[in-house]
C-alpha positions in Angstrom: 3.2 -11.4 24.9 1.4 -8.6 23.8 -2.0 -8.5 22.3 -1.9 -8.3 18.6 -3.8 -5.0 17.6 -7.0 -5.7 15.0 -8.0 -3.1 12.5 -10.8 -3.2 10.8 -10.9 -1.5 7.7 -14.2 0.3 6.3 -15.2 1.2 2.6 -18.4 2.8 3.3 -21.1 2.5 0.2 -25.1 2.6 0.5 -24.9 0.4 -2.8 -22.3 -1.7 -1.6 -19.9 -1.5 1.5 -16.5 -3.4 1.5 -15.0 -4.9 5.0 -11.6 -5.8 5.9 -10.0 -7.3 9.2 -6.2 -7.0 9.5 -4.5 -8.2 12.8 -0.6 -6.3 13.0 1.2 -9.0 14.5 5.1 -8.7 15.5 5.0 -5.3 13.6 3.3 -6.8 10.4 -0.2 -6.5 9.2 -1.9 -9.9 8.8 -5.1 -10.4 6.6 -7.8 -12.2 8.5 -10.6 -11.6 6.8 -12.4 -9.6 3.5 -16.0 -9.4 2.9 -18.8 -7.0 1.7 -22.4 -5.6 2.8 -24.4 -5.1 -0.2 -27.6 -3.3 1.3 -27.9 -1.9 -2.5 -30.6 -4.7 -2.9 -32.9 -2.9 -1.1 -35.0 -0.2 -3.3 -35.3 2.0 0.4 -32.7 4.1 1.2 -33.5 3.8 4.8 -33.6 0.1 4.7 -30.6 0.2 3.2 -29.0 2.4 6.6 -30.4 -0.3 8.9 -28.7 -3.0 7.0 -25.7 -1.6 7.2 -26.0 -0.8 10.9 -27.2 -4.4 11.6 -24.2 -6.0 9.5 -22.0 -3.4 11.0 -22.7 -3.7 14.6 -22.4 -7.8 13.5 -19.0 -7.0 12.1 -17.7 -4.9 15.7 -19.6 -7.7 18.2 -18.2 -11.2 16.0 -14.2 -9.8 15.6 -14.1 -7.0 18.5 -11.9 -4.5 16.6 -9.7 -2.3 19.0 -10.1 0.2 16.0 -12.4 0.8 13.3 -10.5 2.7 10.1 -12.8 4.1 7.7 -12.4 5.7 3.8 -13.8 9.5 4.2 -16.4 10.6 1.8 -14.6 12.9 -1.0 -15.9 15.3 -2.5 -18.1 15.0 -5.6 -20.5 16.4 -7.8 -23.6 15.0 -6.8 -25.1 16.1 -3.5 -27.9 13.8 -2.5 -25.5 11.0 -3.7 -22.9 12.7 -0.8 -25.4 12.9 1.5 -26.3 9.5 1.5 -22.7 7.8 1.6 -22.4 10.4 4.5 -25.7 8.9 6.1 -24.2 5.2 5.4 -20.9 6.2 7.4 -22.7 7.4 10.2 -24.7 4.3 10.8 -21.7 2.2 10.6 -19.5 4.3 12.6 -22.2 4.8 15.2 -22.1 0.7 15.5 -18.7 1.1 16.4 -19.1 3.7 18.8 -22.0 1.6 20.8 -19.1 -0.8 21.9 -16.3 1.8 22.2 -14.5 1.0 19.1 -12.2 4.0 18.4 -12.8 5.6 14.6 -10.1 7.0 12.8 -10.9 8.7 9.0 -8.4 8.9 6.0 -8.9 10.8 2.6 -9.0 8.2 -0.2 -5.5 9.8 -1.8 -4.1 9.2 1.4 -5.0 5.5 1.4 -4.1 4.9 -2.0 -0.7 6.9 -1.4 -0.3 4.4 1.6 -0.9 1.5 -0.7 0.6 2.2 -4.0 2.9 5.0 -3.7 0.1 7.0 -6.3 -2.6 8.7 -4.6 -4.8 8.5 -7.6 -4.2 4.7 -8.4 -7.3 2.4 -9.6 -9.3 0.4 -7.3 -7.7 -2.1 -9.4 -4.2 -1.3 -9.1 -4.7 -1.1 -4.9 -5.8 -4.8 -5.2 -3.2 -5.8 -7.4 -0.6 -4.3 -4.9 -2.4 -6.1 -2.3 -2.4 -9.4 -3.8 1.1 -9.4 -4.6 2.6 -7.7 -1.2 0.4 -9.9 0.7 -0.2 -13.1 -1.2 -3.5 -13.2 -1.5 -4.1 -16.0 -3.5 -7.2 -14.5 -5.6 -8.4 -11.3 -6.7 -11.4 -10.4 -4.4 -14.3 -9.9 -7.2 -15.7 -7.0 -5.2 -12.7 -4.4 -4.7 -14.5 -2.7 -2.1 -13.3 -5.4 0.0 -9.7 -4.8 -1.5 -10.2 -1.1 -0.6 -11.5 -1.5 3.1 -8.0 -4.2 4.0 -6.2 -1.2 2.0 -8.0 1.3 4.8 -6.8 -0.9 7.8 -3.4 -1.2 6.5 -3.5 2.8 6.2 -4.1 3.1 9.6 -1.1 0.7 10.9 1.3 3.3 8.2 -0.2 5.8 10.0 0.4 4.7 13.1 4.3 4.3 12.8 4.8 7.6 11.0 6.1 10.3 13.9 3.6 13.4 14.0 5.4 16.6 12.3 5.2 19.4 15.0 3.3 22.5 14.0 5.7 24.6 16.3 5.9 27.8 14.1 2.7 29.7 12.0 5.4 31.7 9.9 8.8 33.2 9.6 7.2 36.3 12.0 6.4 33.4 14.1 9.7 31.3 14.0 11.9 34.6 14.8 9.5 36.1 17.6 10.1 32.3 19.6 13.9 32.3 18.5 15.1 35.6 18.7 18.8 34.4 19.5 19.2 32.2 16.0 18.6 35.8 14.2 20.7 38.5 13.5 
């Protein structure tokens, strides 16, 4: 029988950071567990990086992921605010790395796409989806928890989806490597 594959699912945040474990058992994800990190309670930003290192590195050692899928930071206005959410991921991805966890990093459209069919869709509406495609019998209060299973179960889509070859650059390109199909 072979080993069920564990995800877990990462929605980084310095104020609050949402965590999701999904096992994909006979081709189907399974949700094992949803929780949160909220380091926000700390005034220190740098406190609030070794909390989430600490809870993280907890996370990888008490339900040894195989693979660790994690929300990218988009792009916004405010830079030190980017900066720090960038500083967050890196102290949870590097607890994954210190027990060979592989990482893998979807946009937030992409997620919600996987999710909901709309790439910009609600925090909201990607809980909703989840509670009714997976029966989850409450609505978590914190959606970043929503969010990070929503992450994991991006990752499993993703998995299953055949890469698209990136065989030609351009017509130029496409008749230079086929020169028989043009006349």
């Amino acid at each position: 029988m072979e080993k069920p594959l564990r995800i877990l699912g990462i929605d980084p945040g310095t104020t609050v950071t949402g965590y999701g474990l999904v096992e994909i058992r006979n081709k189907k994800p399974v949700i094992l567990h949803m929780g949160n990190i909220t380091p926000g309670k700390f005034k220190d930003h740098y406190q609030r990086l070794k909390v989430l290192h600490e809870r993280a590195l907890h996370l990888v050692e008490t339900y040894r992921p195989d693979v660790m899928a994690i929300e990218a930071p988009f792009y916004g206005k405010n830079v030190q605010s980017m900066l720090k959410l960038g500083r967050g991921q890196g102290v949870i991805m590097a607890a994954a790395l210190m027990h060979g966890v592989q990482i893998h990093e979807y946009a937030p459209l992409l997620v919600k796409q996987a999710i909901t069919g709309m790439g910009r869709a609600s925090k909201e509406q990607v809980a909703y989806f989840l509670q009714k495609v997976y029966d989850l019998k409450e609505m978590e209060s914190v959606l970043d928890e929503t969010d990070a299973v929503a992450v994991a179960i991006c990752h499993f889509i993703q998995l299953n989806k055949p890469q698209k070859s990136k065989e030609y650059k351009n017509w130029a390109d496409f008749i230079k490597k086929n020169p028989a199909k043009v006349k």
